[in-house]
N, C-alpha and C positions, 0 to 999 in steps of 0.2 A: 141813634144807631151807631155803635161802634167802626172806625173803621176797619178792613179788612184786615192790615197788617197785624190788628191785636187780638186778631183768631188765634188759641193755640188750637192748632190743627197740624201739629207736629210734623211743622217749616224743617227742612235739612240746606241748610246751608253750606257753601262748598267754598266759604273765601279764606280760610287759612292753610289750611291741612295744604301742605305738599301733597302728601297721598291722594288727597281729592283731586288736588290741581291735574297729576300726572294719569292717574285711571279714570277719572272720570270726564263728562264734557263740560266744559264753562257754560254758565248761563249769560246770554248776549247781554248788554250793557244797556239795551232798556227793553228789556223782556224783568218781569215782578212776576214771582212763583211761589205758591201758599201750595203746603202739601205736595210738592213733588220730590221725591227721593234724588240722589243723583243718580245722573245717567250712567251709565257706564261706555268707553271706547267701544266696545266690541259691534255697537249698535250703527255706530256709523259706518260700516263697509255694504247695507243695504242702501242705506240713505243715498251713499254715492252710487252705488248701481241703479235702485231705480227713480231716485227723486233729481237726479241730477245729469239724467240723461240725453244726450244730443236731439234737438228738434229745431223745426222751422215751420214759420208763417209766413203767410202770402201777403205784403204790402202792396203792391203794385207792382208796373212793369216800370222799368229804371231806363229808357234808350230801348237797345235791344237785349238786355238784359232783364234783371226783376231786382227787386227791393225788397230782403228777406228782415220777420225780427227771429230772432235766432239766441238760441240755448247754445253754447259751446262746451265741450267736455269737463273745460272749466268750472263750467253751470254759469259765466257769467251771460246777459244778457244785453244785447245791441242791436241794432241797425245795420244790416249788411248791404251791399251791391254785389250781386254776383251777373257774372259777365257771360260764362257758359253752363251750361245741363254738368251737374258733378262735381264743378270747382268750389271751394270753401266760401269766395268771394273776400271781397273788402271792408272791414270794420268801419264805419262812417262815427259813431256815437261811442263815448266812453262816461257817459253819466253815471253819475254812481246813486242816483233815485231811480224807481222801478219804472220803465219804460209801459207806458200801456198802447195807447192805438197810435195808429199814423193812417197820413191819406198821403198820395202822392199828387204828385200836381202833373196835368198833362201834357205842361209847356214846355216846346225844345228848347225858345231862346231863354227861358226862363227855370231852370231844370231843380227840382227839389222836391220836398217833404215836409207835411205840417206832423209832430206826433205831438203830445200831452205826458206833462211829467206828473209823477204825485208824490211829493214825499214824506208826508205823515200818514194819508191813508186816505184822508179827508172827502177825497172825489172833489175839493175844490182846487182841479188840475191849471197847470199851467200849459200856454201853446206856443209849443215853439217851429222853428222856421228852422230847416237846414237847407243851407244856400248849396246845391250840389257843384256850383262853378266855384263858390270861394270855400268850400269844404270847412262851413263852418253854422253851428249853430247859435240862433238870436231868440228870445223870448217874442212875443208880442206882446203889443202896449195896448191887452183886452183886461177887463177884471177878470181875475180868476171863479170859474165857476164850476159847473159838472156839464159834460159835453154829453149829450145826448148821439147828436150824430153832426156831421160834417159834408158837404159835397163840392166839389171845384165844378166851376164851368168848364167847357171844351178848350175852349183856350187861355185855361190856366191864370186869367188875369183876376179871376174873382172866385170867391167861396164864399159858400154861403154855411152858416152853423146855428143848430139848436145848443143853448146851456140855461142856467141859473138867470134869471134874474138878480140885479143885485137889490132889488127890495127884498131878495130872500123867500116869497112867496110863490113868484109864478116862474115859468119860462119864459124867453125870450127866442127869435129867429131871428138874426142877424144878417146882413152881405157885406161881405169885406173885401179887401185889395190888403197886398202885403204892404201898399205906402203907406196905410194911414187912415182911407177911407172907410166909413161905415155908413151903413141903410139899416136901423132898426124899421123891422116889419110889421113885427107883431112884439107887445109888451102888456101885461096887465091881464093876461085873457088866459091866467090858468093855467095849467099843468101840461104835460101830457106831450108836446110839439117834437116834431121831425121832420128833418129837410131828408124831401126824395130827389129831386131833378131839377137841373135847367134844360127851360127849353134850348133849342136849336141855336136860336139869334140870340140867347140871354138875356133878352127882355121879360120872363116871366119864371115862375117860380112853385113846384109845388111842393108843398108842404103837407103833412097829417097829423090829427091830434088825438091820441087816444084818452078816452076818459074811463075805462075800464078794458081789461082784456078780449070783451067780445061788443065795445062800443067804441065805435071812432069815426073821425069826417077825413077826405077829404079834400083837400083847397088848392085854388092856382091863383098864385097874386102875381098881379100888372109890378114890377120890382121900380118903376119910377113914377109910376102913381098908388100905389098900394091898393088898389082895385081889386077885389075877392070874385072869383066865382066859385061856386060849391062841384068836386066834382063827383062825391057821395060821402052822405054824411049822416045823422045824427038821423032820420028819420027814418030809416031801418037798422035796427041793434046788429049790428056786422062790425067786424073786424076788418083794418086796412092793414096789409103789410107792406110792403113794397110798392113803390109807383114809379114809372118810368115814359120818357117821351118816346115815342116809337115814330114808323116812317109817317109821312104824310102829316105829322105834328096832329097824331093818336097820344093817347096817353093810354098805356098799359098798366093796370095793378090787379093786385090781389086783394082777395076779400071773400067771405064765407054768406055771402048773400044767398039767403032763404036755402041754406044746405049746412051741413057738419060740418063739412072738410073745406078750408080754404080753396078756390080754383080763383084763374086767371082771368080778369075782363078786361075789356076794351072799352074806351070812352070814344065816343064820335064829339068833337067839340064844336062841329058846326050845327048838330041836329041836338047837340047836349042831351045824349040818350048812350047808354053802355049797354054790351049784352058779354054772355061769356064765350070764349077762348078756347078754353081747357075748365074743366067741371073738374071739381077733386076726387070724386071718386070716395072710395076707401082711404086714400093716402092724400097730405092737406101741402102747397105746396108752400116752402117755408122762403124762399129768394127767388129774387129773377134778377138777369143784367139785359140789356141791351148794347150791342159793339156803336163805337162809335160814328159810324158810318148809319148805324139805322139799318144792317142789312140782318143781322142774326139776335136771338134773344136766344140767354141761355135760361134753363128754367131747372130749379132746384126741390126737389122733393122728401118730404120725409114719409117715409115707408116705414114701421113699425121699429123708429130711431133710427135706421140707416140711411144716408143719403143715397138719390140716385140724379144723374144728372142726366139733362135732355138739353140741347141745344137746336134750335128749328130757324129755319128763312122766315122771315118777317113777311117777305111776299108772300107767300103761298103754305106758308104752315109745314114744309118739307122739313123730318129728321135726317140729321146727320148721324151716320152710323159713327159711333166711336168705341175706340177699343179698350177692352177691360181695364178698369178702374176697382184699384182693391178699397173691397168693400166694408164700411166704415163710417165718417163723416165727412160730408166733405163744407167749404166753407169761402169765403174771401172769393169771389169768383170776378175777375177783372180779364176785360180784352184789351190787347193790342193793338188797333185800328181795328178790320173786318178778317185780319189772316188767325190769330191766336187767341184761345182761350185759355188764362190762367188760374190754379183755385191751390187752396190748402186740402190736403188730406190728413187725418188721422185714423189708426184702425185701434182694437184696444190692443195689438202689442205692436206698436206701429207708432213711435211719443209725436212725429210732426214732421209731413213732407211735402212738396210742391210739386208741382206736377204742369203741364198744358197740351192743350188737344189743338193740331193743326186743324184748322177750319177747312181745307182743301178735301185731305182723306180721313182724318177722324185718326189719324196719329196720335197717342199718348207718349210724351216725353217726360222723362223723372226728371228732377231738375236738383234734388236732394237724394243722401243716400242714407241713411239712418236702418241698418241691418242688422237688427238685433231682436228680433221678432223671435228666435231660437229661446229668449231668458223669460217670455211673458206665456200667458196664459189666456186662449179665446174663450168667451162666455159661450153658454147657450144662451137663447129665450124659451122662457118657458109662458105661460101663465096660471095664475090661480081665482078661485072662487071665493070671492070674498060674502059678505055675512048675506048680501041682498041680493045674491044671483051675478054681481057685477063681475066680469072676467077682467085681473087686475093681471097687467106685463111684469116683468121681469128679467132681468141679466142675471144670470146663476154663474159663477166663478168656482172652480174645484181644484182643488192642488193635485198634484201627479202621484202622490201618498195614498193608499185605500183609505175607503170609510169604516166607519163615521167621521165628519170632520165638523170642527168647530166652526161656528158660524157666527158672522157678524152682517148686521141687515146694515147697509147703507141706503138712507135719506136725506134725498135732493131738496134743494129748498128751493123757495120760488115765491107762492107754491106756481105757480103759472110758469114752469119749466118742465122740463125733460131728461131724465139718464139717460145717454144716447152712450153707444159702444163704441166710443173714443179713449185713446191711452191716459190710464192713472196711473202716475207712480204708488198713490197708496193704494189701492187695490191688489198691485203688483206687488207690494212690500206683504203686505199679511197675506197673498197666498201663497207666493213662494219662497219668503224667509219665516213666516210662523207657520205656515198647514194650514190655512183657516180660508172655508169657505166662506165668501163675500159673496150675497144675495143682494140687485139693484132692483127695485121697486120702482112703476109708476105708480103710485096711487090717484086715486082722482083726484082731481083737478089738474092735474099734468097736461101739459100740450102736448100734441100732435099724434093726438086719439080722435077731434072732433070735439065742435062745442058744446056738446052733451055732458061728454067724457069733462070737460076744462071746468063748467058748472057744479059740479054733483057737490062741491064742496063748499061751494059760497055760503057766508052768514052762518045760519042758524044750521048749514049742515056739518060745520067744521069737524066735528069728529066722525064724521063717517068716513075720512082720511085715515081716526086716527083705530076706528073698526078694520082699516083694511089692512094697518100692521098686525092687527091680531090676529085678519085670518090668516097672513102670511105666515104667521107664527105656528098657527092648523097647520098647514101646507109642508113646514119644516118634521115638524111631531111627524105628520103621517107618510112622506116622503121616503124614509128607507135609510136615506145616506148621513145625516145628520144627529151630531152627540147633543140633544136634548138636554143637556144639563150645560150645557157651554155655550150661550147665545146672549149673544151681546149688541147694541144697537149702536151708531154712527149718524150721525147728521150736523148740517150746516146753516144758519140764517131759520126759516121755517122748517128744513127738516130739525134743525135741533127741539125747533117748539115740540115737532111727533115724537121725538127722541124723549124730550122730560113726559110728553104727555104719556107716552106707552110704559116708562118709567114705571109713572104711576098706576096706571090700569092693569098691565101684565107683568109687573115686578117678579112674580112667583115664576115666569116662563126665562126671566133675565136673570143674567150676574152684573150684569157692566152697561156703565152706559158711557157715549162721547156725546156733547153739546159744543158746540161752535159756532159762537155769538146767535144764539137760540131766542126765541121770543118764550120767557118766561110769566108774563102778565100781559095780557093782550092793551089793556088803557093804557098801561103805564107807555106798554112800546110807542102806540098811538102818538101819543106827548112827547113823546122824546126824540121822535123820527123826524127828520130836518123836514121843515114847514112846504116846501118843494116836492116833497113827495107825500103827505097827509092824505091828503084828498084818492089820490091812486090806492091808497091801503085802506081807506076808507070803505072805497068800491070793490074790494075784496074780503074782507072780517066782516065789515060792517060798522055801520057809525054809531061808536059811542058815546056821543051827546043822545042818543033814543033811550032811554030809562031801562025799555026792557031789554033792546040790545045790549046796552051795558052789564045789566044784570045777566043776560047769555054769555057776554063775556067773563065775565068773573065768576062764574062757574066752569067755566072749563078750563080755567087759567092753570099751569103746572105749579103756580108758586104756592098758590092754595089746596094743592095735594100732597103737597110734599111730604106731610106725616105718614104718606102711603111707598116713597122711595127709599128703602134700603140698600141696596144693591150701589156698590162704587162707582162715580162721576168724575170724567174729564170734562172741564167747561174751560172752552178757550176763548175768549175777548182781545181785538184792536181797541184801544182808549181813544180812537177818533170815528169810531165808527158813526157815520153818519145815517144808517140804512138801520140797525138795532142798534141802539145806546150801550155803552157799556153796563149801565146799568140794570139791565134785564137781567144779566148774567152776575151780577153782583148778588143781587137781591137774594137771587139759587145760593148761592154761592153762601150767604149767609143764616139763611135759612136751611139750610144741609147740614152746616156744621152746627148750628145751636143742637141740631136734632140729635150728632151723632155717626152722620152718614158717609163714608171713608168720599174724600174729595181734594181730586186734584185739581188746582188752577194756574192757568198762563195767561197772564197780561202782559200785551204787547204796548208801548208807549205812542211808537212811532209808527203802527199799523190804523188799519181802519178795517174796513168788510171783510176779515180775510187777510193773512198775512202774504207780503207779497217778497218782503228783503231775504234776499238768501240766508243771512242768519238765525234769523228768525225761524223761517220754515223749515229750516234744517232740524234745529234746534226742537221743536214742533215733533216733527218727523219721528224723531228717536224718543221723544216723552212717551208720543201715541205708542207707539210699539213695546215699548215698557209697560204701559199701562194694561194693555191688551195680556202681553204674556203674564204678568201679574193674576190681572183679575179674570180674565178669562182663559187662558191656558194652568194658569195654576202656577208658574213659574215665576217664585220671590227669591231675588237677587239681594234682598236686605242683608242676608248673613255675613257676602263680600262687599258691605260698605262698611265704611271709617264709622267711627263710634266716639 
């Protein structure tokens, strides 16, 4: 098979032309583009308005301050300490690789933050140490792996972390000290591990493993004898979320035992018998913290994508009234001792703020000021009727423009996630720099509907996911507000799979399609998906070592429709992606154009899941929005490029 570069698919190159140089935008230095025109300047004054606008996340509490990661006007991204509610704070990190998680550590004499760097894209992050006394950052001397989760003790002298094995096949649970010390706990036992909690005294340890989205144990290990006791597991098909030591050295978690909706139990560890807490109800609850004292648990809920929080006494189950929290997602929920509760908020015009409830009167304090909610646009939810009676959610987005308005369906991928109505700069960009209504779908199998809802998709039901973009497409047609002849589809990882697969199936209802890093061929993804996480996608699609499964797979594969897509394709690819190969998107990519089929592509070098470097995404940014006016708005700019 040929490689890409010697597609003529009528490449426009932008490396000599002065005139290129000065009208149009440079393609990044390892960004590789088959089929995209140049860009033109005029494109980037949205990119800056809404992709590169001011937010913040919740790290922890710093002293009596917090530890923010933080978007500055700039758009670059660091490590802040901020010391009071409104001030900008202090820059601690100036890496020039993209920053992803941190934990902070709870020690006073010992004062700092472990965060993970990545700089190809890989998820095989590094961890480093920022010493808050010597204001200065150290790597640790761990193999580089993929961090699942991370937890410090109370007193800050040890953390414990899930990542990678370096046999490249399983997980591993670790216990560290920043000198040097390590406690491997668990090694060789498979997929799936997460550290929830230390106990009280630091002597033990729990952990959970999930082996599918609504299966998982779990476990409390002796940390200097490696001693197991089960504290729910594998012998009723439930889901574990969160687990936490509570007073009287209880253990509190979550889990969806014999009901839909996650709710909160209790473990009695002396009678080793749990009962529930909080029952989920209609709404499944997605977090909990407990303060470090053991006197308050905050409990986080998802209500039909929006967050609500509840904070209650450990003793006696008493709410704390607290005051209006704008309503959105909320996230990072960390306490201060027993006086402060800390969290991130987002709303969708609302890009990222902080916030804490005093625990005395249920006082909310902004802690961020990000005021610019006037340039965005709030969804409705709506829902619709999809082919089998199933009522499928949705986020509907309208420009301030009358209708009819053009419409782009964006799909989440996962598929074992959720569109929750948190701020997108691209959402933001196509409704109020192009007019274009952007429709957010859960479709089934989405979490936090209930495990009914999270099921409907597994295996041999995978396209009844891909039935419920059609009926969404019914629902567009008969709606009222929407130009039926301008509907375009967007998606990411899995949603890109619905993205080629609706391609195919409803071409005649489409102009346009986006894929970004898309499962094109269900086997091939399979194989190519880092050995670490096989087994998880396994218990999701289905295993293709099964003959007939395979053969289910290869029939519903998008790459073996493709004679069926006409209609124009953006397909964007990281070259390190570790989660979809870049080759999934290749494969389209080459099979589109044998056929014919107008096709834009961006390969990123130095990306992986998802481009993360500001030039990159920028660069991204302003393609999408080309592509969009193009193919779906009807607006071709070719006339004013160099020739």
């Amino acid at each position: 098979m040929r490689p890409l570069r010697d597609y003529p698919i009528g490449l426009a190159l932008c490396l000599v032309s002065a005139a290129c140089q000065t009208s149009f935008v440079s393609i990044p230095n390892d960004v590789e583009t088959l089929g995209v025109p140049p860009i033109p300047h005029d494109l980037s004054d949205p990119v800056e308005v809404f992709h590169n606008a001011p937010s913040s996340e919740l790290v922890g509490w710093f002293g009596d301050g917090m530890l923010l990661r933080s978007r500055s006007a700039d758009a670059s991204v660091a490590f802040r300490e901020v010391t009071r509610p409104g001030r900008r704070g202090k820059r601690l990190t100036f890496d020039s690789d993209p920053l992803q998680r941190a934990w902070m550590s709870p020690s006073v004499e010992r004062p700092g933050f472990l965060y993970t760097r990545d700089p190809d894209g890989g998820e095989l992050v590094e961890l480093v140490w920022y010493d808050g006394r010597k204001a200065a950052a150290t790597p640790l001397a761990l193999s580089r792996g993929s961090v699942s989760s991370l937890r410090w003790a109370a007193s800050g002298k040890q953390f414990a972390l899930a990542t990678t094995s370096p046999n490249g096949l399983d997980w591993t649970v670790v216990v560290a000290d920043l000198d040097g010390s390590r406690r491997v706990l668990i090694d060789g036992e498979g997929v799936g591990w997460a550290v929830e909690d230390f106990s009280a005294d630091e002597s033990r340890l729990l952990v959970s493993q999930s082996r599918s989205a609504t299966r998982a144990r779990l476990l409390e290990i002796d940390i200097e004898t490696g001693e197991r006791q089960p504290v729910a597991g594998f012998e009723v098909a439930t889901s574990v979320g969160d687990a936490r030591y509570g007073a009287s050295d209880e253990i509190l978690f979550t889990a969806d035992y014999n009901a839909d909706h996650v709710g909160l139990f209790v473990h009695d560890r002396g009678r080793r018998v749990q009962s529930p807490r909080i029952i989920g109800g209609a709404a499944s609850i997605e977090a909990i913290e407990v303060s470090p004292g053991r006197r308050f648990i905050a409990i986080l809920k998802n209500v039909a994508g929006y967050g609500e929080l509840v904070i209650e006494r450990l003793s006696n189950g008493e709410r704390l009234e607290i005051e209006a929290i704008p309503r959105g997602v909320i996230s990072t929920l960390a306490f201060s001792g027993d006086e402060h509760l800390a969290f991130s908020v987002t709303t969708p015009t609302r890009p990222g703020d902080v916030m804490s409830v005093d625990l005395v009167d249920g006082e909310v304090t902004r802690w961020t000021a990000n005021d610019e909610a006037h340039r965005y646009v709030e969804p409705t939810l709506i829902e619709f009727e999809s082919f089998d009676g199933l009522s499928v959610p949705a986020f509907v987005y309208t420009p301030p423009a009358a209708p009819p308005y053009p419409v782009l369906v964006s799909l989440h991928g996962g598929p074992e996630s959720q569109a929750r109505p948190r701020f997108s700069p691209s959402i933001q960009s196509f409704v109020r720099r192009l007019g274009v209504a952007v429709i957010v779908p859960n479709v089934r199998g989405s979490t936090g509907y209930g495990r009914r809802y999270l099921d409907l998709d597994n295996a041999k039901q995978r396209e009844d996911a891909v039935r419920d973009v059609g009926a969404l497409l019914d629902w567009v047609r008969d709606e009222g507000s929407f130009d039926v002849d301008r509907v375009a589809l967007s998606g990411g990882s899995y949603g890109g799979y619905l993205v080629l697969a609706s391609m195919a199936l409803y071409g005649d209802r489409l102009v346009a399609g986006i894929d970004r890093m898309g499962i094109s061929r269900f086997v091939t993804f399979l194989a190519g998906t880092e050995d670490y996480r096989r087994d998880l996608r396994r218990a999701e699609y289905g295993d293709e070592r099964d003959p007939e499964m395979y053969a289910y797979l290869e029939a519903i594969s998008p790459l073996h429709r493709v004679g069926a897509i006409d209609d124009a394709m953006l397909i964007v690819q990281g070259a390190n992606d570790p989660r979809v190969p870049r080759g999934e998107s290749e494969q389209m990519v080459r099979a589109l154009v044998e056929k014919g089929t107008p096709v834009w592509y961006i390969l990123a070098r130095d990306e992986g899941h998802g481009f993360r470097k500001r030039v990159n995404r920028d660069y991204l940014a302003r393609a999408t929005l080309m592509f969009l006016e193009r193919y779906l708005l009807g607006v071709d700019r070719s006339e004013s490029q160099p020739r």
